[in-house]
C-alpha positions in Angstrom: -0.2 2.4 15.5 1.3 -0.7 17.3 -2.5 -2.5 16.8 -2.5 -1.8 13.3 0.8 -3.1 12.8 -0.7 -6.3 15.1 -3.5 -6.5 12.6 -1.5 -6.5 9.7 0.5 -9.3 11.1 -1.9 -11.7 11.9 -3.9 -10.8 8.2 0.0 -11.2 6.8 -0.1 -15.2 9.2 -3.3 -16.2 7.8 -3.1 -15.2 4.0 0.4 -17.2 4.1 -1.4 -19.6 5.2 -3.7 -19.9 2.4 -1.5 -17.9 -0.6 1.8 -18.3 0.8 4.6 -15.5 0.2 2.9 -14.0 -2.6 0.4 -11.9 -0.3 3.0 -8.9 0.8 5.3 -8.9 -2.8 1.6 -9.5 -4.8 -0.5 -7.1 -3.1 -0.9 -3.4 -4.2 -1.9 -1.5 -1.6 -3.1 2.8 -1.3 -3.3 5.2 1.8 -4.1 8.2 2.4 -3.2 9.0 5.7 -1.5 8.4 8.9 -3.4 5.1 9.9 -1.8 3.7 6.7 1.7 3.8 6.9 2.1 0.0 8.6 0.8 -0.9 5.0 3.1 1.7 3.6 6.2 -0.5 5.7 4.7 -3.4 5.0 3.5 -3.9 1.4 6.2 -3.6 -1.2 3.9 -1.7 -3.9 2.1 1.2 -2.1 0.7 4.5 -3.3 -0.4 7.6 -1.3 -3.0 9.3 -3.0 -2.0 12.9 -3.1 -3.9 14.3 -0.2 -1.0 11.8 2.0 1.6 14.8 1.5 0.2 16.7 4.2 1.1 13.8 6.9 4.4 13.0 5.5 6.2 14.8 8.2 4.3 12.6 10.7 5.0 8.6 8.7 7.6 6.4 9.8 6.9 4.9 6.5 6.4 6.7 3.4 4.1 5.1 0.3 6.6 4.0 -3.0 4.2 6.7 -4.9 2.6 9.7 -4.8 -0.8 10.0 -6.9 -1.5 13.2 -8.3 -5.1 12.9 -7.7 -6.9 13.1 -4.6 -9.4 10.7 -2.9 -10.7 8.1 -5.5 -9.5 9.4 -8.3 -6.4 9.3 -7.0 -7.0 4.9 -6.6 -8.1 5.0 -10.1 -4.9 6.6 -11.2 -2.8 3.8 -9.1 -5.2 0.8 -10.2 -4.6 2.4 -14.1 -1.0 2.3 -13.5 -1.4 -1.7 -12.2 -3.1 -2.4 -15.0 -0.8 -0.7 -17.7 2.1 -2.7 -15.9 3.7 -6.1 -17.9 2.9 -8.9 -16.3 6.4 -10.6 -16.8 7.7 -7.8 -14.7 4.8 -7.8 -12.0 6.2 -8.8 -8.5 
């Protein structure tokens, strides 16, 4: 866990770099498992798509939503949600 979260730091350094602050508040993010909670920490708009509930017991960082669908239908449900959302309130 402690190299991903390295990972996700030096990603975070250079997109700053190039985008500024907008890459963690701008970013959507989804996970399905353990390997993905330093995104869940991380990124403030994450999803889990529903097969996630099984390791929730084992993140120190839960996703902001649940999906109800599993595997890629479960991204298409989040990405639909994104895209349904006003873009005054995006952010």
């Amino acid at each position: 866990m402690i190299r991903a979260a390295e990972k996700m730091i030096e990603t975070d350094t250079r997109a700053c770099a190039c985008l500024g602050n907008f890459v963690r508040r701008g970013t959507a993010c989804s996970g399905d498992s353990t390997n993905d909670a330093p995104m869940f920490s991380y990124f403030t708009h994450t999803a889990g798509v529903s097969t996630v509930v099984e390791y929730l017991p084992q993140l120190p960082a839960l996703p902001r939503w649940i999906t109800q669908g599993p595997g890629g239908s479960g991204f298409v449900e989040f990405a639909d949600a994104i895209l349904r959302t006003d873009p005054d309130n995006r952010g």
